[in-house]
mmCIF file of the N, C-alpha and C atoms, coordinates in Angstrom:
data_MODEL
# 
_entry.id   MODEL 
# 
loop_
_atom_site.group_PDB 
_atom_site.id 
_atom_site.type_symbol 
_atom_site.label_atom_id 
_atom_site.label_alt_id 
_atom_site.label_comp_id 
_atom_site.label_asym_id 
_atom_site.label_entity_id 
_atom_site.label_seq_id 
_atom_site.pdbx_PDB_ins_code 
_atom_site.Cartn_x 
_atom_site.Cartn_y 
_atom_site.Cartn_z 
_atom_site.occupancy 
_atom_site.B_iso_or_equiv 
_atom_site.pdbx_formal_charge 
_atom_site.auth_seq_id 
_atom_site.auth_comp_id 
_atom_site.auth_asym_id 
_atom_site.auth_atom_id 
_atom_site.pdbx_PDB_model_num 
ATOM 1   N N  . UNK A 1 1  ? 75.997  -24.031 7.670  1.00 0.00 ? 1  UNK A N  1 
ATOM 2   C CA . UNK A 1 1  ? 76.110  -24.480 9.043  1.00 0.00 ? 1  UNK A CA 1 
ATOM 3   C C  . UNK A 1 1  ? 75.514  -25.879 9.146  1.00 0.00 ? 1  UNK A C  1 
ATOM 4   N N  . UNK A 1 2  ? 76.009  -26.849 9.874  1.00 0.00 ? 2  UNK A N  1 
ATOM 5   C CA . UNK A 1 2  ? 75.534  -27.834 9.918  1.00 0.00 ? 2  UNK A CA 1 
ATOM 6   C C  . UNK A 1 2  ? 74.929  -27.941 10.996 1.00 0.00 ? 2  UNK A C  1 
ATOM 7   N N  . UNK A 1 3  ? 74.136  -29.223 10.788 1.00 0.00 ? 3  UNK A N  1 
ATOM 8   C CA . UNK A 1 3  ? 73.137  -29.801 12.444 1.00 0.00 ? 3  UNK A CA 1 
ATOM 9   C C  . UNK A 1 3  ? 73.538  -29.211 13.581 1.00 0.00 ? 3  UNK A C  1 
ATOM 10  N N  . UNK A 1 4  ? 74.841  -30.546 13.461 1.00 0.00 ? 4  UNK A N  1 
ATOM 11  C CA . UNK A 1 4  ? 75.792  -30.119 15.038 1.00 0.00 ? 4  UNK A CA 1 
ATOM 12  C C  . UNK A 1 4  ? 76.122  -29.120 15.100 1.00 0.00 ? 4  UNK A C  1 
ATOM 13  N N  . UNK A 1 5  ? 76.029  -28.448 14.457 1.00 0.00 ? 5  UNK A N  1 
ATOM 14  C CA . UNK A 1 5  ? 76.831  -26.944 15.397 1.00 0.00 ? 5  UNK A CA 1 
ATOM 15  C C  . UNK A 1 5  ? 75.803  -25.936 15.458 1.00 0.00 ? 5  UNK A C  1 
ATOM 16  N N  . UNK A 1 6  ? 74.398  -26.237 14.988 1.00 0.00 ? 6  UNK A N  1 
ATOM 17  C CA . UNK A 1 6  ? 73.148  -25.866 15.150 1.00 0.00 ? 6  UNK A CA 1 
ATOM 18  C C  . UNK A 1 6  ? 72.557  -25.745 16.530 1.00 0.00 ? 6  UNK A C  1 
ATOM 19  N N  . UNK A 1 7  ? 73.183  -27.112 17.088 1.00 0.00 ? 7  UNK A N  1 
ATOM 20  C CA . UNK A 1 7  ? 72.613  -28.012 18.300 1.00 0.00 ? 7  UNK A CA 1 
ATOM 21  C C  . UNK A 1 7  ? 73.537  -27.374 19.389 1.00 0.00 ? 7  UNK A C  1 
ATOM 22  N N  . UNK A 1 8  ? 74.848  -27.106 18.655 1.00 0.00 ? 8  UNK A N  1 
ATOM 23  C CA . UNK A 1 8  ? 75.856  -26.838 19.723 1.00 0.00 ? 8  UNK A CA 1 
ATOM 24  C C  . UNK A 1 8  ? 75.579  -25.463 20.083 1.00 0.00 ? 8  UNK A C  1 
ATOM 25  N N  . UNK A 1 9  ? 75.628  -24.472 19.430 1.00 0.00 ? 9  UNK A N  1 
ATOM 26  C CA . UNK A 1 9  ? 74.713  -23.099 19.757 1.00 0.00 ? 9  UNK A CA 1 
ATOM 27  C C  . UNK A 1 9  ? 73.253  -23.441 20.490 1.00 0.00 ? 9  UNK A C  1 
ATOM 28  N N  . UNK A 1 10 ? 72.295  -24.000 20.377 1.00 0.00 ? 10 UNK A N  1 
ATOM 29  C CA . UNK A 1 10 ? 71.536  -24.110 20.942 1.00 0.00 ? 10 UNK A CA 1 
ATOM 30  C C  . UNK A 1 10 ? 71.579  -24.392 22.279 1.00 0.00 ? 10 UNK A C  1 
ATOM 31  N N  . UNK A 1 11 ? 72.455  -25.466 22.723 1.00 0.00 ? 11 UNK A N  1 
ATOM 32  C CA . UNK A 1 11 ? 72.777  -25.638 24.086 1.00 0.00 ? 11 UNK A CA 1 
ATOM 33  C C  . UNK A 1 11 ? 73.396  -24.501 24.791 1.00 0.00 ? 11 UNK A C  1 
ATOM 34  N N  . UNK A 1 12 ? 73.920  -23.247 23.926 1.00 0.00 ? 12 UNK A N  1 
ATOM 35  C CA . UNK A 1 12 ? 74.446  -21.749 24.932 1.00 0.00 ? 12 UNK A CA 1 
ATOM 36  C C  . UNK A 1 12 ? 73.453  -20.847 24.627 1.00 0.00 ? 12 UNK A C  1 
ATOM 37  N N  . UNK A 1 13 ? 72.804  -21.322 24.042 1.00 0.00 ? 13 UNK A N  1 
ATOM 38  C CA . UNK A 1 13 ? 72.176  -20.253 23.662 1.00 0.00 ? 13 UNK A CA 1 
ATOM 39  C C  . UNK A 1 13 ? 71.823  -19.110 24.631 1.00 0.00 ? 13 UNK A C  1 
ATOM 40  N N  . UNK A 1 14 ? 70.874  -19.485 25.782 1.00 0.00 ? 14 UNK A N  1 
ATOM 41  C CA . UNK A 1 14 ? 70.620  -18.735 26.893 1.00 0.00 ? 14 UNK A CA 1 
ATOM 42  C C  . UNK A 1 14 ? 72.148  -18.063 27.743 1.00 0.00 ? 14 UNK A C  1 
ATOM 43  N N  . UNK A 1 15 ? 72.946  -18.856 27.668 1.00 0.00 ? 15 UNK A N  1 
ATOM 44  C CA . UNK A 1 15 ? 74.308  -18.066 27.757 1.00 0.00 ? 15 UNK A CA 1 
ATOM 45  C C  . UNK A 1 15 ? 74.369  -16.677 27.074 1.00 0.00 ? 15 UNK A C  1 
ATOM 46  N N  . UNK A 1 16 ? 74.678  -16.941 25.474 1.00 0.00 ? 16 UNK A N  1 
ATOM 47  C CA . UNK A 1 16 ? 74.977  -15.787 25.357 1.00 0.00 ? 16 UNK A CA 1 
ATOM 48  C C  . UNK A 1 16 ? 74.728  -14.227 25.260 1.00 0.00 ? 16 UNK A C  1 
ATOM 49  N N  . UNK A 1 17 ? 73.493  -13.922 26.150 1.00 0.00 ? 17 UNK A N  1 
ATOM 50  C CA . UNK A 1 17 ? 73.798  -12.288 26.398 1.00 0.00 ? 17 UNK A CA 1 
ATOM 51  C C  . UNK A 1 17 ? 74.687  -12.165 27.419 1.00 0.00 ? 17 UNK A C  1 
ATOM 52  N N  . UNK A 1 18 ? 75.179  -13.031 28.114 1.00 0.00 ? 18 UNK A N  1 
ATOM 53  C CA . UNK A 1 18 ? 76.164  -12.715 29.739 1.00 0.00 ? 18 UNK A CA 1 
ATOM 54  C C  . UNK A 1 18 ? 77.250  -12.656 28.892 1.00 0.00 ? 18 UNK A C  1 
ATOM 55  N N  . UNK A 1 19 ? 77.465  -13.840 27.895 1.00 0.00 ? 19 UNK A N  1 
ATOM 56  C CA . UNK A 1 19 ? 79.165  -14.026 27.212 1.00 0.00 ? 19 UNK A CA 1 
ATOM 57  C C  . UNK A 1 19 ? 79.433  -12.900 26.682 1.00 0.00 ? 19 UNK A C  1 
ATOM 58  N N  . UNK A 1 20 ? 78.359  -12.081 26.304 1.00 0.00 ? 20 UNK A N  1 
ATOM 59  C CA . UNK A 1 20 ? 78.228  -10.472 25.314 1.00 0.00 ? 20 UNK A CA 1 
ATOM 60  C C  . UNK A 1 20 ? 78.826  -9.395  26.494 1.00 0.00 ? 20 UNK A C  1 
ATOM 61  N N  . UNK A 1 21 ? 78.189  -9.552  27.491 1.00 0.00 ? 21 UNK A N  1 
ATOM 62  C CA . UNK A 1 21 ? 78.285  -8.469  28.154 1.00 0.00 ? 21 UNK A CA 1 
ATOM 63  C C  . UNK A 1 21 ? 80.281  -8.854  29.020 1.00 0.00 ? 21 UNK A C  1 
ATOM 64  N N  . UNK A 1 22 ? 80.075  -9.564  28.864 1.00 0.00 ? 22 UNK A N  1 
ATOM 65  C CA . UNK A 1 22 ? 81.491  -10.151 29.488 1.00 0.00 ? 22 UNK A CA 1 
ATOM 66  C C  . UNK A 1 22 ? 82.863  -9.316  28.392 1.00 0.00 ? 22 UNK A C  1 
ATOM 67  N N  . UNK A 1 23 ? 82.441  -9.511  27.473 1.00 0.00 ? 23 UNK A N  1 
ATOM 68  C CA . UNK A 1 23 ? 83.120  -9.234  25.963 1.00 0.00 ? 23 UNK A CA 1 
ATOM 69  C C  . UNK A 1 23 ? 83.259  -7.573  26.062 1.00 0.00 ? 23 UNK A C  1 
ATOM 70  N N  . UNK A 1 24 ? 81.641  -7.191  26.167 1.00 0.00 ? 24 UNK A N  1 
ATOM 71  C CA . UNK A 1 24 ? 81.787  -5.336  26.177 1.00 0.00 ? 24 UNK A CA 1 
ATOM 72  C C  . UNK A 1 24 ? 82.311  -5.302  27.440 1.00 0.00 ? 24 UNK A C  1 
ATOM 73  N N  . UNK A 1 25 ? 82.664  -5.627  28.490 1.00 0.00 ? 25 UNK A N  1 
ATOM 74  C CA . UNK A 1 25 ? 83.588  -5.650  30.232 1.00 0.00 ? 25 UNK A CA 1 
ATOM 75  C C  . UNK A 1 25 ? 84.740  -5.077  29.385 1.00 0.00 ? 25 UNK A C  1 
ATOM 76  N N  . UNK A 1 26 ? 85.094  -6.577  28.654 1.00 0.00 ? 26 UNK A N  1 
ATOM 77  C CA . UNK A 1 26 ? 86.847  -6.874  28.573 1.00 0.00 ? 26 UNK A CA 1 
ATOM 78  C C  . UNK A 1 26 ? 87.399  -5.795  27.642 1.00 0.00 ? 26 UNK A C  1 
ATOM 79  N N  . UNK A 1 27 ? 86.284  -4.964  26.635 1.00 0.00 ? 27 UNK A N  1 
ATOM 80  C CA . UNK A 1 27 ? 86.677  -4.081  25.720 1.00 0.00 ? 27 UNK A CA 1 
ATOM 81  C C  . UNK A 1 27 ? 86.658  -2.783  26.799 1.00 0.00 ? 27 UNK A C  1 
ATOM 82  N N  . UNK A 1 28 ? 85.513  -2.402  27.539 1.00 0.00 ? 28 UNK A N  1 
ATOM 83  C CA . UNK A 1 28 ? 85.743  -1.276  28.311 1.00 0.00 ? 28 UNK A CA 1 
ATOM 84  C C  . UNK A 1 28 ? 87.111  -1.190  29.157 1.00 0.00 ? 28 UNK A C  1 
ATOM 85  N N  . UNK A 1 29 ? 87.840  -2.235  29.301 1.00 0.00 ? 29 UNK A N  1 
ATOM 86  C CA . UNK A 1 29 ? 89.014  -1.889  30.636 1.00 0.00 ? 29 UNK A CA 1 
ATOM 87  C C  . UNK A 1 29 ? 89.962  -2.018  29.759 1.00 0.00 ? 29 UNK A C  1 
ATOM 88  N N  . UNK A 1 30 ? 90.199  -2.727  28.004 1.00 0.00 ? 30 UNK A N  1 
ATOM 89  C CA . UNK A 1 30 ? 91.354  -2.788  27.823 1.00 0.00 ? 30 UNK A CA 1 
ATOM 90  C C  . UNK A 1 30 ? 90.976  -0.827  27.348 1.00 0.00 ? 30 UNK A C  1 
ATOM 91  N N  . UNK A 1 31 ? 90.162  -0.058  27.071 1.00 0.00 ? 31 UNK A N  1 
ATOM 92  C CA . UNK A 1 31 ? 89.818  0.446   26.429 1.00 0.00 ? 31 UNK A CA 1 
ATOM 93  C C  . UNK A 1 31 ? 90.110  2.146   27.882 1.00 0.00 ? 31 UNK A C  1 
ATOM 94  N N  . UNK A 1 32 ? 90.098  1.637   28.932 1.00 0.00 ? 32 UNK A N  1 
ATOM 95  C CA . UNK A 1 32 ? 90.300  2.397   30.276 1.00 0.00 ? 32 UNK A CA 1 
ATOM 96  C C  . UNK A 1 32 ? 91.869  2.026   30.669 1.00 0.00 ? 32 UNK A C  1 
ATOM 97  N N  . UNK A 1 33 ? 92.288  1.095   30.137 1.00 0.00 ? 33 UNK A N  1 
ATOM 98  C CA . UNK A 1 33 ? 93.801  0.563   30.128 1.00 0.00 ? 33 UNK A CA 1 
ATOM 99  C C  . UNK A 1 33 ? 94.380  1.783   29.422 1.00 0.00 ? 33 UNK A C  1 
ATOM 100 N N  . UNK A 1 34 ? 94.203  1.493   27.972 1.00 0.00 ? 34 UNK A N  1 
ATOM 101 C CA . UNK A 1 34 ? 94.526  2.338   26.853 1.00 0.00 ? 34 UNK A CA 1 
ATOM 102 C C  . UNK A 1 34 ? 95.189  3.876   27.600 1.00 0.00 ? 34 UNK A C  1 
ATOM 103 N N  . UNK A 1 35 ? 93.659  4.274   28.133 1.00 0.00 ? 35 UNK A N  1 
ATOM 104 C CA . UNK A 1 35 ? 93.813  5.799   28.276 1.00 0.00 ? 35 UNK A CA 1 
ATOM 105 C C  . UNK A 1 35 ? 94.718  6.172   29.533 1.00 0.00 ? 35 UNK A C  1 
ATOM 106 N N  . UNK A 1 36 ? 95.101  4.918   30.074 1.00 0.00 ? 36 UNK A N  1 
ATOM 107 C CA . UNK A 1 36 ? 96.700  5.294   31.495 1.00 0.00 ? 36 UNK A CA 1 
ATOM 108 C C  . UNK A 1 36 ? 97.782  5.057   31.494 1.00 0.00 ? 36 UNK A C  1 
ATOM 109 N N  . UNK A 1 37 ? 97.972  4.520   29.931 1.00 0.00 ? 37 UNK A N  1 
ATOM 110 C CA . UNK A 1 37 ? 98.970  4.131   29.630 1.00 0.00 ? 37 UNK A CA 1 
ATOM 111 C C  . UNK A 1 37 ? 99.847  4.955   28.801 1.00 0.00 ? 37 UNK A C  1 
ATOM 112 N N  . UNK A 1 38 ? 100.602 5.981   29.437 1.00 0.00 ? 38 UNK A N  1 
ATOM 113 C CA . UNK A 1 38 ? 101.684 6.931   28.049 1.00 0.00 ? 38 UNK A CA 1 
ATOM 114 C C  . UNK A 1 38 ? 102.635 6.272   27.686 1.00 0.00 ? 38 UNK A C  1 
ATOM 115 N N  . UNK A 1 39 ? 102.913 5.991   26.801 1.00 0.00 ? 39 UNK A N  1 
ATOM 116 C CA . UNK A 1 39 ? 103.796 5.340   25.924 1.00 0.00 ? 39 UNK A CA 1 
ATOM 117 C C  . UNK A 1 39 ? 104.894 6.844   24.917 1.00 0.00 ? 39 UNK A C  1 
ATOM 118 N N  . UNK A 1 40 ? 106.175 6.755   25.534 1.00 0.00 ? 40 UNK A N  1 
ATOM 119 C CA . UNK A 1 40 ? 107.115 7.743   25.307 1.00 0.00 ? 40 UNK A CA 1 
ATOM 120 C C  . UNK A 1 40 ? 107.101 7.872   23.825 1.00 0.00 ? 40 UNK A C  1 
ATOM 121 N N  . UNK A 1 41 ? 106.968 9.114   23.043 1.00 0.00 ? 41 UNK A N  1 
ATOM 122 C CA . UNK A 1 41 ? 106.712 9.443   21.878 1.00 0.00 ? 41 UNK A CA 1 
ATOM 123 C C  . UNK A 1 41 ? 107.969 9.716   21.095 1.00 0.00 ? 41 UNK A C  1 
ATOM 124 N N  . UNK A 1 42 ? 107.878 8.648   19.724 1.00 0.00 ? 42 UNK A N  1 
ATOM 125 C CA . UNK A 1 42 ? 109.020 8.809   18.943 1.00 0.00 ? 42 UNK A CA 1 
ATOM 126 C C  . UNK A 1 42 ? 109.702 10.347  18.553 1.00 0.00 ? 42 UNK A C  1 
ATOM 127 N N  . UNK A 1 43 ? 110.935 10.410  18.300 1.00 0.00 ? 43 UNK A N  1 
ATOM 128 C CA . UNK A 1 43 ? 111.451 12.023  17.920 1.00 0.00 ? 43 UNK A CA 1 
ATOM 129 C C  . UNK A 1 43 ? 112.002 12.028  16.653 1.00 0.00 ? 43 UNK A C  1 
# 
């Protein structure tokens, strides 16, 4: 890893537990999506 992108994480740093929790959101609803969705079963 270099400097800059050392520096560049550092500047989110305090960001990312929200960007985390944003992430486990987007997995819980595609994941609540999933389970309303029947999809007609091959024969």
């Amino acid at each position: 890893m270099t400097v800059n992108e050392v520096k560049e994480l550092l500047k989110i740093y305090y960001d990312i537990p929200q960007m985390i929790d944003e992430e486990f959101a987007t997995i819980r609803h595609c994941e609540e999506m999933k389970n309303t969705i029947n999809l007609p079963h091959g024969q």
